[in-house]
N, CA, C and O atoms as CSV, one atom per row, in Angstrom:
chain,resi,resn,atom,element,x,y,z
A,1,UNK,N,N,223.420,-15.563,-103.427
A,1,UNK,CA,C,222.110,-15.984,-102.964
A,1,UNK,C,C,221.480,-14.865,-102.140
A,1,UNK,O,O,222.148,-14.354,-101.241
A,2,UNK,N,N,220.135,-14.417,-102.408
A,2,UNK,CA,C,219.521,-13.650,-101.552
A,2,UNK,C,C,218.953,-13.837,-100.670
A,2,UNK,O,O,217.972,-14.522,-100.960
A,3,UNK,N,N,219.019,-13.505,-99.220
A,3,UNK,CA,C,218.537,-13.360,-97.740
A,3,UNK,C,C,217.547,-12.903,-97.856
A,3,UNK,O,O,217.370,-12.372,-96.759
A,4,UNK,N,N,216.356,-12.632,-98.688
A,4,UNK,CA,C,215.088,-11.871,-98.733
A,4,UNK,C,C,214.317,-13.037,-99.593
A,4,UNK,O,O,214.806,-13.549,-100.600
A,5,UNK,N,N,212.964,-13.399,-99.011
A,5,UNK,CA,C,212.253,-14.223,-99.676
A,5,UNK,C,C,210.776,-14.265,-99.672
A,5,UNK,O,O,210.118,-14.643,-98.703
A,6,UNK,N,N,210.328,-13.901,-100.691
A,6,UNK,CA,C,208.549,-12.905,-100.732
A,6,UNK,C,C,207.766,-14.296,-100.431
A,6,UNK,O,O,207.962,-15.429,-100.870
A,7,UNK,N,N,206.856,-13.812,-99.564
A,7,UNK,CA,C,205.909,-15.122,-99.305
A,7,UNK,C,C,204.856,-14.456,-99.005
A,7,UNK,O,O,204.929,-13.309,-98.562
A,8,UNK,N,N,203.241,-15.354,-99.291
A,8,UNK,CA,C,201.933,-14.773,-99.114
A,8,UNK,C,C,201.443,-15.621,-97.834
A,8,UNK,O,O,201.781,-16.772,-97.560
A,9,UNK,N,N,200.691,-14.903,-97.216
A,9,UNK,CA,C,199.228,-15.580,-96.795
A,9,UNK,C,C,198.005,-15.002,-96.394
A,9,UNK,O,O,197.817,-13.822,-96.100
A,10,UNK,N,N,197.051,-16.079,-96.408
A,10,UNK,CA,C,195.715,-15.008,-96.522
A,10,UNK,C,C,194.778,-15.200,-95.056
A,10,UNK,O,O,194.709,-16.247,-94.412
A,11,UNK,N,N,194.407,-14.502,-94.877
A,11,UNK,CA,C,193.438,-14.793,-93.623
A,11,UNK,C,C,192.107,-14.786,-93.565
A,11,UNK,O,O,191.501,-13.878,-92.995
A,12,UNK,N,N,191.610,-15.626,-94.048
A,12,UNK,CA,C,189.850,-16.256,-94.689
A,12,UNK,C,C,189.145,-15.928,-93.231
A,12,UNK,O,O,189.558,-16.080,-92.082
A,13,UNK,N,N,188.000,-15.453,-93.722
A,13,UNK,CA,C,186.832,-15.046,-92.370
A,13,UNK,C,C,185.656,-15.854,-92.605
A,13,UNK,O,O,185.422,-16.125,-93.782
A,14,UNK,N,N,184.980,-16.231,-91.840
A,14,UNK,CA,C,183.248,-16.930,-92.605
A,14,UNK,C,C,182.169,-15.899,-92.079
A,14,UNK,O,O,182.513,-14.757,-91.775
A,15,UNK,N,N,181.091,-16.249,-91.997
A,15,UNK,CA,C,180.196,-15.468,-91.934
A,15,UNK,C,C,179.184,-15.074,-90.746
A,15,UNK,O,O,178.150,-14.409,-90.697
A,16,UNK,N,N,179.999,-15.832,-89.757
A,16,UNK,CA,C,180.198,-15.618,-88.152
A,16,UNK,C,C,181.725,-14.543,-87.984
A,16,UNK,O,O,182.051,-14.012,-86.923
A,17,UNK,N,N,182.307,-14.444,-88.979
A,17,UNK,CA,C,183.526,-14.058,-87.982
A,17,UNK,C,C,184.869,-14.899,-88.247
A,17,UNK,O,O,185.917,-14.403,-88.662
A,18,UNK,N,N,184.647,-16.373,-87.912
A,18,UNK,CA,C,186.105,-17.088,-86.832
A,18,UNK,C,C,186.774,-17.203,-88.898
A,18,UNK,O,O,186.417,-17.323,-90.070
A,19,UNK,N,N,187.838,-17.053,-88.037
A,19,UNK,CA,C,189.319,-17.345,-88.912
A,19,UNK,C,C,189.560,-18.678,-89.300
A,19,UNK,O,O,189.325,-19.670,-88.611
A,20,UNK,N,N,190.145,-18.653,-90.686
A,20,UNK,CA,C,190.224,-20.306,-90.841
A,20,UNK,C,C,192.027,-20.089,-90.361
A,20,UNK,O,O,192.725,-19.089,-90.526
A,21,UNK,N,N,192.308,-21.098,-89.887
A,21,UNK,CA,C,193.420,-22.134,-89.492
A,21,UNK,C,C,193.613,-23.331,-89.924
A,21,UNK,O,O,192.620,-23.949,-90.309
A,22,UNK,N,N,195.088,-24.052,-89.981
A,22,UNK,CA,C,194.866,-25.243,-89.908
A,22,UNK,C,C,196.152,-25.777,-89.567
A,22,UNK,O,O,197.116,-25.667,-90.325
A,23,UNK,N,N,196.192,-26.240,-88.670
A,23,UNK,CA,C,197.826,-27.194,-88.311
A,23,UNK,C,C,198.668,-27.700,-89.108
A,23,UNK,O,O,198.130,-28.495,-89.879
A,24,UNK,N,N,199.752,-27.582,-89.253
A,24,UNK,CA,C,201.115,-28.078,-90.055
A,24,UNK,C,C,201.015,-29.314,-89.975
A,24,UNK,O,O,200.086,-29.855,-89.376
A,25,UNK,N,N,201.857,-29.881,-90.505
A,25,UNK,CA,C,201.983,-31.174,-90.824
A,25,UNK,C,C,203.299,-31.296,-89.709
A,25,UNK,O,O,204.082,-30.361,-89.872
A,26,UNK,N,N,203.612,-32.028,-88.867
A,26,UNK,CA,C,204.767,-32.742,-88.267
A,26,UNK,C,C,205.734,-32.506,-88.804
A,26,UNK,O,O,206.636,-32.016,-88.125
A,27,UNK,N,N,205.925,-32.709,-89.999
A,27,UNK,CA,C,207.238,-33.116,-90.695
A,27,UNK,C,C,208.294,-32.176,-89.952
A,27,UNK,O,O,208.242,-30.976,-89.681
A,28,UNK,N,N,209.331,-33.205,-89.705
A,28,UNK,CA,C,210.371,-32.475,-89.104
A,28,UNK,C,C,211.524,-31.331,-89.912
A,28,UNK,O,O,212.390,-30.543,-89.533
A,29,UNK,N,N,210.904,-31.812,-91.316
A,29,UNK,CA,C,212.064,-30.908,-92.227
A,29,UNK,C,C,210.939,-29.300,-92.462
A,29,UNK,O,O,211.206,-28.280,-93.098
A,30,UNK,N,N,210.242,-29.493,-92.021
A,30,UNK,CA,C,209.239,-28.031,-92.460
A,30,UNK,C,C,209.379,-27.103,-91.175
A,30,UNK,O,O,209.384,-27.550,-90.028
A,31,UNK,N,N,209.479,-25.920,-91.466
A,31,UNK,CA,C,209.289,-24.670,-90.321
A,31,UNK,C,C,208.173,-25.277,-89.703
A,31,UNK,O,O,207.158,-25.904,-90.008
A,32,UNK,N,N,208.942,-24.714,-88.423
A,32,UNK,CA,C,207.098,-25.004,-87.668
A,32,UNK,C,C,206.061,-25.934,-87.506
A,32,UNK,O,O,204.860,-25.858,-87.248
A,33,UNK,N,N,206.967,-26.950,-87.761
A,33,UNK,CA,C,205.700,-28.630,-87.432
A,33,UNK,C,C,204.978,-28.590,-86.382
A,33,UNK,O,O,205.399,-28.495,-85.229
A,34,UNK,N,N,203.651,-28.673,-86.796
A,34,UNK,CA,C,202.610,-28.810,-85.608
A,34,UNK,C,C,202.217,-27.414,-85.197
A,34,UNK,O,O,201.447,-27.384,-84.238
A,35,UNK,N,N,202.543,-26.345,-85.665
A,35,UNK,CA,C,202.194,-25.046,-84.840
A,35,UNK,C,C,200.698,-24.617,-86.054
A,35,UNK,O,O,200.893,-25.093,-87.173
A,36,UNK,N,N,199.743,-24.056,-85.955
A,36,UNK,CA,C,198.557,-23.825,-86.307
A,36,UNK,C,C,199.341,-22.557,-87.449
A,36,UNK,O,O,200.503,-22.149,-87.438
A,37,UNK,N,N,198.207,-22.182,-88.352
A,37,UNK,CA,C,198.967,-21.313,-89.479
A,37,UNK,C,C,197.759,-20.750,-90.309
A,37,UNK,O,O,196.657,-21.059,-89.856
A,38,UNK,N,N,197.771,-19.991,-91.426
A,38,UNK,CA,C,196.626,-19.574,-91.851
A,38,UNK,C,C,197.605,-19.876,-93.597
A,38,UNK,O,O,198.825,-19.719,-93.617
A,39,UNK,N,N,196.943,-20.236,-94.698
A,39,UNK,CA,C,197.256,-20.646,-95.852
A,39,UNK,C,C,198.145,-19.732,-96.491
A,39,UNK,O,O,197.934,-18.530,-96.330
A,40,UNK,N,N,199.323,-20.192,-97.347
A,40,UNK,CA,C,199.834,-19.462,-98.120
A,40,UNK,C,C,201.356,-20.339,-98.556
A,40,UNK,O,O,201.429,-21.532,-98.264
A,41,UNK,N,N,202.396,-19.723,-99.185
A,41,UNK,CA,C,203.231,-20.305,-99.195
A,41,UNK,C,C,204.254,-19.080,-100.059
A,41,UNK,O,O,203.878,-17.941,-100.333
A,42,UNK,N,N,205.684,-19.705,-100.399
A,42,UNK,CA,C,206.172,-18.344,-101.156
A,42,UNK,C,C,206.071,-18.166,-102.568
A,42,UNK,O,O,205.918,-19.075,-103.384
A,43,UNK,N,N,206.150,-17.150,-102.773
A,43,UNK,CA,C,205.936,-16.541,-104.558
A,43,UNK,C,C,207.034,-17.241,-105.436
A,43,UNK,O,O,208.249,-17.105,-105.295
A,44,UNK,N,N,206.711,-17.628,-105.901
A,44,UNK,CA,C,207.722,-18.385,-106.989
A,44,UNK,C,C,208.007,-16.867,-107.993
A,44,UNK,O,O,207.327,-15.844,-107.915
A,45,UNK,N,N,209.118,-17.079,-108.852
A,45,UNK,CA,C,209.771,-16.467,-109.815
A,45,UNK,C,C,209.053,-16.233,-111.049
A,45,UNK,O,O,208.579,-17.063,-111.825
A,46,UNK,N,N,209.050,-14.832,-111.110
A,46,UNK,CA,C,207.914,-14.801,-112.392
A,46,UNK,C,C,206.722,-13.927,-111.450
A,46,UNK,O,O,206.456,-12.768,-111.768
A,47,UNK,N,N,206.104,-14.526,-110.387
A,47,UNK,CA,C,204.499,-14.184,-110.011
A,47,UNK,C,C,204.621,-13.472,-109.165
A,47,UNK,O,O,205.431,-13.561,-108.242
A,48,UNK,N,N,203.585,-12.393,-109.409
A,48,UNK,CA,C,202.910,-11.367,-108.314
A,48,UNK,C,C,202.265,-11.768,-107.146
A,48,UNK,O,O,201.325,-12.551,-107.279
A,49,UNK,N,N,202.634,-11.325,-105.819
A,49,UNK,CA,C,201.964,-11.570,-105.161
A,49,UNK,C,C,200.711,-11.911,-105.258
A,49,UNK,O,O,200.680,-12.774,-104.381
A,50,UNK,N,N,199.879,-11.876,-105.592
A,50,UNK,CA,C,198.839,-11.498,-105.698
A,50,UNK,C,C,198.079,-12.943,-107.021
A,50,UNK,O,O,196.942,-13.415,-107.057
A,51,UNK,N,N,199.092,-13.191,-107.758
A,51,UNK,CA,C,199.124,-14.381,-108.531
A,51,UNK,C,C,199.515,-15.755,-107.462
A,51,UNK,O,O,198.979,-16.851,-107.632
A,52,UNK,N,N,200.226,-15.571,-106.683
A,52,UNK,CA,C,200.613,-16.500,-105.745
A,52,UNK,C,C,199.778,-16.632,-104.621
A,52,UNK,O,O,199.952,-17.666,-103.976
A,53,UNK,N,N,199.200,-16.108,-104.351
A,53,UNK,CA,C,198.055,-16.293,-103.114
A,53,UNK,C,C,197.346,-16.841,-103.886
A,53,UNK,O,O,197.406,-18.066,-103.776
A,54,UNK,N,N,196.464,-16.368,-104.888
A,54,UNK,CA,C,195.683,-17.374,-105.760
A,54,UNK,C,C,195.948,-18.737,-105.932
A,54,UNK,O,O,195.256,-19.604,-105.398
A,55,UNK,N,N,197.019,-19.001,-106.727
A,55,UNK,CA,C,198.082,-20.314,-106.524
A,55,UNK,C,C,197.740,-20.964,-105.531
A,55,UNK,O,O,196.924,-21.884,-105.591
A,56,UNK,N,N,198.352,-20.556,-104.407
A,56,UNK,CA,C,198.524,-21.231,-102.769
A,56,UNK,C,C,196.922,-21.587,-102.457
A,56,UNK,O,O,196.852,-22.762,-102.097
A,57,UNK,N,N,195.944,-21.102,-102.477
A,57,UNK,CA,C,194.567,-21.257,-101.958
A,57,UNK,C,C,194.077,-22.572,-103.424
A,57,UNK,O,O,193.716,-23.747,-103.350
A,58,UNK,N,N,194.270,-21.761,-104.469
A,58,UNK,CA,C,193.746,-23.499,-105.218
A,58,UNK,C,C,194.557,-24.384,-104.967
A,58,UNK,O,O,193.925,-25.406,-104.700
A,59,UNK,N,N,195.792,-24.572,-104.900
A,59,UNK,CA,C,196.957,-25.962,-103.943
A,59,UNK,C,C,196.666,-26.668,-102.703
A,59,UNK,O,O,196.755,-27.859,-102.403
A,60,UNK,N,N,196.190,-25.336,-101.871
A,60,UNK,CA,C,196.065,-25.728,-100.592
A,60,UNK,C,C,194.283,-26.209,-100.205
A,60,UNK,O,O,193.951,-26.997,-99.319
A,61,UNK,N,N,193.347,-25.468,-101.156
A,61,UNK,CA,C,191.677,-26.155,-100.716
A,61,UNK,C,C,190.967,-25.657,-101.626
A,61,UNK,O,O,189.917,-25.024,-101.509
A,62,UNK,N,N,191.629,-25.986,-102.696
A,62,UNK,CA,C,190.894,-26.522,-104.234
A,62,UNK,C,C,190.351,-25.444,-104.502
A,62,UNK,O,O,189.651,-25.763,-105.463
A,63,UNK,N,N,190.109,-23.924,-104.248
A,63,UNK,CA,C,188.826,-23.100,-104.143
A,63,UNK,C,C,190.027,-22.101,-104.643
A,63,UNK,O,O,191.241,-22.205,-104.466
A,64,UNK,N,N,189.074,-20.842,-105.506
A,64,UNK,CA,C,189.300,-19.621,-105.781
A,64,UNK,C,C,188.528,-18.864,-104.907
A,64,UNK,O,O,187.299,-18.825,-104.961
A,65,UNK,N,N,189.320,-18.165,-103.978
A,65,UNK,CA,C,188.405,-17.136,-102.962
A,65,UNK,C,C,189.057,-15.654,-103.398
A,65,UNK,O,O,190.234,-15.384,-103.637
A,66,UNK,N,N,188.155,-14.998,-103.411
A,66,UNK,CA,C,187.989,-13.368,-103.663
A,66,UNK,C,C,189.241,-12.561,-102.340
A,66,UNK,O,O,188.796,-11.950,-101.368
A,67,UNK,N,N,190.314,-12.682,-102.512
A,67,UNK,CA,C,190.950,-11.957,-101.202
A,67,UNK,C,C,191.803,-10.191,-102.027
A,67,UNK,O,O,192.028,-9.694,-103.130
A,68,UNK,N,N,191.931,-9.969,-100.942
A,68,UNK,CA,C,192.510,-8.213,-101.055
A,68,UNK,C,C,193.422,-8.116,-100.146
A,68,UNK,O,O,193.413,-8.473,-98.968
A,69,UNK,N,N,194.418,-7.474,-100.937
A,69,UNK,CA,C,195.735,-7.232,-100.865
A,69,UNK,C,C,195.151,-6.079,-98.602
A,69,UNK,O,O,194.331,-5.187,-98.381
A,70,UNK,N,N,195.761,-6.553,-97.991
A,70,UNK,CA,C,196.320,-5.851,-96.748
A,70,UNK,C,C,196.963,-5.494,-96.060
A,70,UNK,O,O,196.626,-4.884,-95.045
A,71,UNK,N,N,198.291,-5.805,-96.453
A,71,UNK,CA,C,199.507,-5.056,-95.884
A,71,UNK,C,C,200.472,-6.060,-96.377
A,71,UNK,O,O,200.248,-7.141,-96.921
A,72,UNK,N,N,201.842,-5.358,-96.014
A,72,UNK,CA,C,203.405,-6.014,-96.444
A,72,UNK,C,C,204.167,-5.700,-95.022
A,72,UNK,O,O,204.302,-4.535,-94.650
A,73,UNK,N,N,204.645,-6.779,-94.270
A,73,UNK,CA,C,205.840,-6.294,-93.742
A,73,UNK,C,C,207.029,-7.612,-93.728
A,73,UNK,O,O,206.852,-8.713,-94.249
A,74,UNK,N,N,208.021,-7.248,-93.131
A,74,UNK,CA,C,209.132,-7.905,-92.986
A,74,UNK,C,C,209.409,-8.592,-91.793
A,74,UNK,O,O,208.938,-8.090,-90.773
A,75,UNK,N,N,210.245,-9.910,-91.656
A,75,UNK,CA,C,209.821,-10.709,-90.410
A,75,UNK,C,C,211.268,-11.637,-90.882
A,75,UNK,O,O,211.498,-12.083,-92.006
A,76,UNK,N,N,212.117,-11.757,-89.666
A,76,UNK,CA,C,213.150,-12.334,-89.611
A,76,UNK,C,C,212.731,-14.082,-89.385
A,76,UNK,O,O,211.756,-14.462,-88.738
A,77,UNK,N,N,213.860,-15.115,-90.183
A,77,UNK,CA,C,213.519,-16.513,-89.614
A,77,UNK,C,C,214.440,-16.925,-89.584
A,77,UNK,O,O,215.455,-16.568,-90.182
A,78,UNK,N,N,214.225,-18.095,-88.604
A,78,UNK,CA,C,215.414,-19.071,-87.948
A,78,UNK,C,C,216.308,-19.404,-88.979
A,78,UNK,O,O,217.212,-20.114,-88.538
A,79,UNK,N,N,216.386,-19.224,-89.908
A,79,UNK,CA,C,217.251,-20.017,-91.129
A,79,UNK,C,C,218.236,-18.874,-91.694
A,79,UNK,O,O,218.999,-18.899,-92.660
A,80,UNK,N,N,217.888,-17.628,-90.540
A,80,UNK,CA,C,218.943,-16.282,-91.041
A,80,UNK,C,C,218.438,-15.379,-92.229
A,80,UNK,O,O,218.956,-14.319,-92.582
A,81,UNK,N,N,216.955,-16.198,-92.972
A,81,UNK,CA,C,216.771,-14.903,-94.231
A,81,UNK,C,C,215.490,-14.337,-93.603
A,81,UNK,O,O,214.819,-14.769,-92.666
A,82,UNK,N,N,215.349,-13.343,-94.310
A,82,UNK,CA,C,214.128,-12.424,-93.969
A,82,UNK,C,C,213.081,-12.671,-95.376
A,82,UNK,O,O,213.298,-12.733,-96.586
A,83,UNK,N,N,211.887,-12.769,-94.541
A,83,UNK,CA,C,210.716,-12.862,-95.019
A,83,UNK,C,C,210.105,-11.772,-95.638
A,83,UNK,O,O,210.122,-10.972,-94.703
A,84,UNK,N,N,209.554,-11.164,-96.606
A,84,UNK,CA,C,208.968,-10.227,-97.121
A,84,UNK,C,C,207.303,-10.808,-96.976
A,84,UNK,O,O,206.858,-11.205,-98.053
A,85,UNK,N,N,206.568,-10.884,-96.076
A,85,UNK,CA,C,204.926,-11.488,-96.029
A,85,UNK,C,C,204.194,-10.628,-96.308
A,85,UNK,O,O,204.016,-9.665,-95.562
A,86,UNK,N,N,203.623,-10.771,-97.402
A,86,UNK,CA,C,202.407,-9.985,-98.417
A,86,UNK,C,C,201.163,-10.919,-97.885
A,86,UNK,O,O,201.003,-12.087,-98.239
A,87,UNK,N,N,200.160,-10.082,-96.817
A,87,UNK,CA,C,199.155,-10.632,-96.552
A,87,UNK,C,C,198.120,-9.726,-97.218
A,87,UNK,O,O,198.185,-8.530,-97.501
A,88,UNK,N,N,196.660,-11.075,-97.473
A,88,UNK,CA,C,195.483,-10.966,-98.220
A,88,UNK,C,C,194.333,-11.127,-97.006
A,88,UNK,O,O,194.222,-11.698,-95.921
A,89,UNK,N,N,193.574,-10.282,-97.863
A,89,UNK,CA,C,192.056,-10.695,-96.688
A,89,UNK,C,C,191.317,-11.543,-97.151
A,89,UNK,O,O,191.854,-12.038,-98.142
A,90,UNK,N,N,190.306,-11.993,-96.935
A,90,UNK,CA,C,189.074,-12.631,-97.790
A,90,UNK,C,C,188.081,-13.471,-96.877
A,90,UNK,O,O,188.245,-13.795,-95.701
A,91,UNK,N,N,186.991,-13.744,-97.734
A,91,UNK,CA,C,185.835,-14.112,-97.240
A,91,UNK,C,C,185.307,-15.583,-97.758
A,91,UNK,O,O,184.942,-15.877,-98.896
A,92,UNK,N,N,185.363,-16.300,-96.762
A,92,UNK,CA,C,185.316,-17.701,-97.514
A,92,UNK,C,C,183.696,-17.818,-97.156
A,92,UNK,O,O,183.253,-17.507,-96.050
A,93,UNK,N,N,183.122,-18.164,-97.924
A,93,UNK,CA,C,181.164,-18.429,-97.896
A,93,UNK,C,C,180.948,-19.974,-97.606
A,93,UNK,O,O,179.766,-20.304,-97.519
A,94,UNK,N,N,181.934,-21.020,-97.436
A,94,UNK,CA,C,181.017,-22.113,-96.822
A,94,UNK,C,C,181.926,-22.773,-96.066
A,94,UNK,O,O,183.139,-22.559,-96.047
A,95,UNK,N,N,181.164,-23.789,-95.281
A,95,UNK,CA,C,181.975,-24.413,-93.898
A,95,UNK,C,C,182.596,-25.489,-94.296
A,95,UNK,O,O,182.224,-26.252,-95.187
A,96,UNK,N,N,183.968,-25.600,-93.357
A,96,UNK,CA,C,185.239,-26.214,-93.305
A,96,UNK,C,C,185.062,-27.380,-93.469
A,96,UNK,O,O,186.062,-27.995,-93.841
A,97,UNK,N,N,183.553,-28.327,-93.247
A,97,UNK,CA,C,183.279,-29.322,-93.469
A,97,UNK,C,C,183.245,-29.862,-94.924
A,97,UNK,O,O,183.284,-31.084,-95.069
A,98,UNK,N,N,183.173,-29.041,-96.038
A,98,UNK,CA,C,183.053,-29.152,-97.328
A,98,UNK,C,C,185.035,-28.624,-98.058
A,98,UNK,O,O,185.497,-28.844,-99.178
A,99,UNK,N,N,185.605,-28.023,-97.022
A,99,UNK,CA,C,186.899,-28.155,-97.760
A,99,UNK,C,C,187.595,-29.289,-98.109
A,99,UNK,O,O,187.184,-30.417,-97.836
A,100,UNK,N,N,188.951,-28.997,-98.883
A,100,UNK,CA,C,189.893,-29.992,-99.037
A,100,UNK,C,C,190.972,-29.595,-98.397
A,100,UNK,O,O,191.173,-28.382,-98.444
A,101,UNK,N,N,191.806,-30.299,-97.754
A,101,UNK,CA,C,193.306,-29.768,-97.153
A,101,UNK,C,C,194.470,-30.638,-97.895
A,101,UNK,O,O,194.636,-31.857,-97.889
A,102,UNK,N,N,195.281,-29.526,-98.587
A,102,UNK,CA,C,196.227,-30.519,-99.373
A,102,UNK,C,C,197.505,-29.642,-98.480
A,102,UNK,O,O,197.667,-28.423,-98.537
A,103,UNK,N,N,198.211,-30.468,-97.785
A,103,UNK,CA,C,199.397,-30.110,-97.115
A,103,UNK,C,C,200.528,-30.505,-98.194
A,103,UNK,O,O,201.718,-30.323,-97.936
């Protein structure tokens, strides 16, 4: 089993500026219940980064947003494996009031 596990997320801007966020879900079996987060999830087998951020943003709020590849680094987690996080930029054009949140 491999200790290395590629995961995306993207960090959406609007047209003021502020960052989208959105709080975890509780659940006690998920990393990080309740701590605030920005969208993404890990690359499944087969897909490019870059295919998987796409993925994760139509899963997570129904929408295809235009994002660009911005850096890769590595980040240790409580569960002993290391994270490979391939983050995206992008520009989301309308307000949070018109999203969907699928946790």
């Amino acid at each position: 089993m491999s200790n290395r596990v590629s995961c995306v997320t993207a960090i959406l801007y609007n047209p003021q500026g502020k960052l989208l966020l959105y709080q975890r879900d509780t659940k006690p079996t998920l990393s990080f219940p309740g701590y605030w987060s920005t969208l993404g999830g890990a690359v499944e087998l087969g897909e490019t980064p870059a295919e998987a951020i796409r993925r994760e943003l139509e899963e997570e709020i129904e929408l295809e947003v235009p994002v660009q590849f911005w850096k890769v680094f590595e980040r240790p987690h409580s569960s002993g494996i290391t994270i490979i996080q391939y983050v995206f930029v992008g520009y989301l054009d309308r307000p949070v009031t018109e999203l969907v949140l699928n946790q």
